[in-house]
N, C-alpha and C positions, 0 to 999 in steps of 0.2 A: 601589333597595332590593335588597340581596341575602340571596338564601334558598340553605342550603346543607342539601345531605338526605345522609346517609351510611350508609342503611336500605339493606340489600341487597336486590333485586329490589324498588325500590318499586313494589307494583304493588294499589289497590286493588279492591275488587269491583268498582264501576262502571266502573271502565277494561277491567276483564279481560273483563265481559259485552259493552262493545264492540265489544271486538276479537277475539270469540268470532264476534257478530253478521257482520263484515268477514269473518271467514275464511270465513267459512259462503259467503257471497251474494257471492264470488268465484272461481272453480275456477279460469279459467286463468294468473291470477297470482300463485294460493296453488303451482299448479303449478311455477311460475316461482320460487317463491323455497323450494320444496322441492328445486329442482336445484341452486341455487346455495349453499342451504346443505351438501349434499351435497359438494359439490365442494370447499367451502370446510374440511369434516370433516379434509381431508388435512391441514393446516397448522394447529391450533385455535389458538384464543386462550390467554393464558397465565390459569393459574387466578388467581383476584381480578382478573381484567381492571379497572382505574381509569381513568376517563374524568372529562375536566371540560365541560359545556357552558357557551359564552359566546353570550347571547343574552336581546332585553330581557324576556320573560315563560319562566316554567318551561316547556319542551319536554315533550312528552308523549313518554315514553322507552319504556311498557311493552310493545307491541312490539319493542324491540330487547334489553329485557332478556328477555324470553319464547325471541325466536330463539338468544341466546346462552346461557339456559341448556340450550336443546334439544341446544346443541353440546356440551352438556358443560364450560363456563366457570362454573362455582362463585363462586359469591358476587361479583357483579360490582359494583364500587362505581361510583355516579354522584353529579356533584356539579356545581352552578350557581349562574353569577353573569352577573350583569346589566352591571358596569361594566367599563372594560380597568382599570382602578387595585383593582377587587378579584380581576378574575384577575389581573396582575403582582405582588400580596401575594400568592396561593393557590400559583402558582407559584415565588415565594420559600421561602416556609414547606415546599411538598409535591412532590415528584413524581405525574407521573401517565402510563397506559399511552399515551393519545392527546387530544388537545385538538379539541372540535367547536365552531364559531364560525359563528352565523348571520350572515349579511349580505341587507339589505335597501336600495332607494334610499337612504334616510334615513340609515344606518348605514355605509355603505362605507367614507367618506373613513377615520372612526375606529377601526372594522374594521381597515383595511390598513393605518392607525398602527400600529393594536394588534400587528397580525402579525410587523411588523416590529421595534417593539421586542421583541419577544419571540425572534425570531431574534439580535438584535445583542448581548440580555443573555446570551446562551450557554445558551437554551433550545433543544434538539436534539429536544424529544419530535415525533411524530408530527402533523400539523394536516391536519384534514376541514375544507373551507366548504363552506357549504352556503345555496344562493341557487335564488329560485322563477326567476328567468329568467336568461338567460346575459348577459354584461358583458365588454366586452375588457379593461376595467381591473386585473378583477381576478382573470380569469383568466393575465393578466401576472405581475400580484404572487405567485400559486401556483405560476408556473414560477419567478419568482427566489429564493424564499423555501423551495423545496421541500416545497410541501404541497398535498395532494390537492383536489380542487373537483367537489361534485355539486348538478348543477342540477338542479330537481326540484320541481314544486308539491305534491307530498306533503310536502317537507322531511322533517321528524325521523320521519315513517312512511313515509319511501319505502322500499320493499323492494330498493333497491341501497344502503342506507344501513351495512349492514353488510359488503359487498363493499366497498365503497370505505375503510371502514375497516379491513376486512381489507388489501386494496392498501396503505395505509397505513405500516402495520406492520412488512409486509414487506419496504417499501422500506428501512425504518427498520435493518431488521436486516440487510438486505445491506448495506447504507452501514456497517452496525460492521463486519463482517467482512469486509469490503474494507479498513476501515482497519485491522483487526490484521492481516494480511495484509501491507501495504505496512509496519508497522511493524516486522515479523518480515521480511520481505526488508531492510529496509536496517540491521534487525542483523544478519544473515546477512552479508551485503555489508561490515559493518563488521569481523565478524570475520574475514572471506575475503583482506581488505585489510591484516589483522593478521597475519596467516599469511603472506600473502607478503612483506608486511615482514622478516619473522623468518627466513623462507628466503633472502630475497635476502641477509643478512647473514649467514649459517651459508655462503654461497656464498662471500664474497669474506672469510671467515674464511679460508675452506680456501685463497682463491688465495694472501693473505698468506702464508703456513705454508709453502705449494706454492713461495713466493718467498725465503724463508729457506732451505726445503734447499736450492734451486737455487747461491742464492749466500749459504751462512751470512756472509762476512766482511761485506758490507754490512748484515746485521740484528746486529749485537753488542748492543745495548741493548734490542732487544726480546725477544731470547733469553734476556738477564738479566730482563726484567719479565717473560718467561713462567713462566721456572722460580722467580723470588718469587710465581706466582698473579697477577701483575698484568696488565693488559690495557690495547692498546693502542690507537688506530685510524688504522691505518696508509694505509688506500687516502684519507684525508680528509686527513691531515696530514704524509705523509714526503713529499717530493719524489720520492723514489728507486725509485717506485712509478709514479710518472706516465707515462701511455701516449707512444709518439715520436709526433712528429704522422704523422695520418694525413688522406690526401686526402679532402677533403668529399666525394666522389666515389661513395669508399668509405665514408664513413658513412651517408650518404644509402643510398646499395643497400644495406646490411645491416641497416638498419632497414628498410627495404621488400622487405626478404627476411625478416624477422623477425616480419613485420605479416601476408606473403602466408601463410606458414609456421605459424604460429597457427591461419589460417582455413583453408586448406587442407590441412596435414601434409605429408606428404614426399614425398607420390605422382609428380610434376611436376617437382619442384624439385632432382634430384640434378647435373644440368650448373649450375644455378645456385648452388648452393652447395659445388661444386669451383671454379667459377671466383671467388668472394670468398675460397675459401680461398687461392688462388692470389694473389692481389692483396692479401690479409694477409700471408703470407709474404713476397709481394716488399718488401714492408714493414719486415720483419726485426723482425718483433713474435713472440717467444715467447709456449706457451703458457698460461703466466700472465696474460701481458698481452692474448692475445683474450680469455680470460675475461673479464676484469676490462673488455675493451670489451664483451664481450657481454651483460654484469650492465646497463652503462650502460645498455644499450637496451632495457633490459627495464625496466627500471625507469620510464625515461621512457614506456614503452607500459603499464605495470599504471598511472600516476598519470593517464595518460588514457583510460582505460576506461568511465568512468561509471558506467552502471547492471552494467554484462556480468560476468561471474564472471570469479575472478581462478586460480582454481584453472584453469582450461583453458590458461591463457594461460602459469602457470605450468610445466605437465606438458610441453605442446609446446613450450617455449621449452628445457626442459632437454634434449630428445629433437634438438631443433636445436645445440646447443651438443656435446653427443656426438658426431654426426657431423661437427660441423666440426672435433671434434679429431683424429678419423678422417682425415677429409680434408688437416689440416694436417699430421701425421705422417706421411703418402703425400709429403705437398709437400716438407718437411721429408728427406726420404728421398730424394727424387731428386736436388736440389737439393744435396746433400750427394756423392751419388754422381756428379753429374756435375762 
């Protein structure tokens, strides 16, 4: 049979002279749950706090609705049911701030049914058990299921019953904001990964372009589809673009100059990246065409990045590519002169 009450603070005379009686003819665990509500002041509940209990006879609540309105939690609604088939309809039909579910021998096996489907139907609210002795079964099912567990022969009037509900809560609400958090990183990451798409293709725009003045007579046709507005994509499709071979040697060390370069800058590395500038040259690769090998490698290092930001990798890879032009113009220059 279920009874469902949605009276705020139900709390009649005869319960309230009891637990009037209790507070009175106990000091040092009225003391006790004077600190702890204290403490718990920093974080309060949210106003209309909603709670469902699942357990076979009505829980005696008016202690906890007493301590929660001391805290300043307004109008807290409580509501109970006896069977898992009438809380998996409650839950259907309702939201609610946290779900409390007595477990007793008797009661476990359908209990920890209960919990579970209610995790698997895509309920995320908050779950208290709450058991007069301690059970490894089902202290199990609390850590898989991620919900809180107080043993306690007081039950529904233990005076940790609202700390633990508090803990609850809490957990509840770090878990969302860890997950907007990792959802706002990996848009951040998506547009970091857009950007540098977009640069690396404004990059080997300009090497095209930088390839055209170099030797207009080979670009005739794409000098005609620039000045119609039209667009080409030249480093993907002209042959006349393709880098000469270069020794695996030398691709290998310039992307492991490229990788070390990133992570450490430039402090270190200035013999090493005269001497690939040196081994590019001998190459007889102009400076269009290191570009257009240094784009290569960058690109192959932003699509394996992972989680890492793409903008650093970005910054320092153009700061590398400067200097090697530096450098190959020095190479360039002697080379010529001798």
């Amino acid at each position: 049979m279920s009874v469902k009450h949605e009276k705020h603070n139900l709390i009649d005379a005869e319960s309230f002279a009891e637990l009037t009686q209790k507070q009175t003819g106990t000091g040092s665990s009225g003391y006790t749950e004077l600190r702890s509500e204290g403490s718990l002041r920093q974080q309060p509940f949210p106003s209309g706090f909603k709670a469902l209990f699942i357990s076979k006879v009505r829980p005696v609540w008016v202690g906890l609705a007493l301590r929660l309105d001391a805290m300043g939690c307004c109008e807290p609604r409580f509501e109970w049911v006896s069977t898992a088939e009438e809380a998996l309809t409650q839950l259907r039909n309702d939201s609610y701030d946290c779900l409390l579910i007595e477990i007793d021998s008797a009661t476990t096996k359908s209990r920890l049914e209960l919990l579970n489907a209610i995790r698997i139907s895509g309920c995320h609210e908050p779950v208290v058990l709450l058991m007069s002795a301690p059970d490894d079964q089902v202290m199990l099912a609390a850590c898989e299921n991620q919900a809180e567990l107080l043993v306690s022969a007081a039950m529904w009037e233990s005076p940790a019953l609202l700390s633990v509900v508090h803990r609850a809560l809490s957990i509840q609400q770090i878990s969302e904001e860890n997950h907007q958090l990792q959802v706002e990183k990996h848009r951040r990451l998506i547009r970091e990964r857009d950007e540098a798409e977009r640069l690396l293709n404004q990059q080997r725009s300009m090497v095209e372009e930088l390839q055209a003045l170099v030797n207009p007579e080979a670009f005739p046709l794409e000098q005609a589809e620039s000045e119609q507005g039209g667009t080409s994509d030249l480093h993907e499709s002209d042959p006349r673009l393709e880098l000469p071979q270069i020794p695996f040697e030398v691709r290998d060390y310039y992307q492991e100059l490229l990788r070390t370069y990133v992570i450490m800058g430039a402090g270190s590395l200035k013999d090493e990246i005269l001497q690939i500038a040196e081994l590019l040259a001998a190459a007889d690769l102009t400076p269009p065409q290191v570009l257009e090998f240094h784009l290569q490698c960058v690109e192959l290092i932003v699509k394996g990045l992972g989680n890492r930001s793409t903008r650093h990798v970005m910054s320092r890879a153009d700061l590398l590519a400067l200097e090697m032009m530096v450098h190959l113009g020095e190479c360039y220059q002697k080379k010529q002169s001798d």
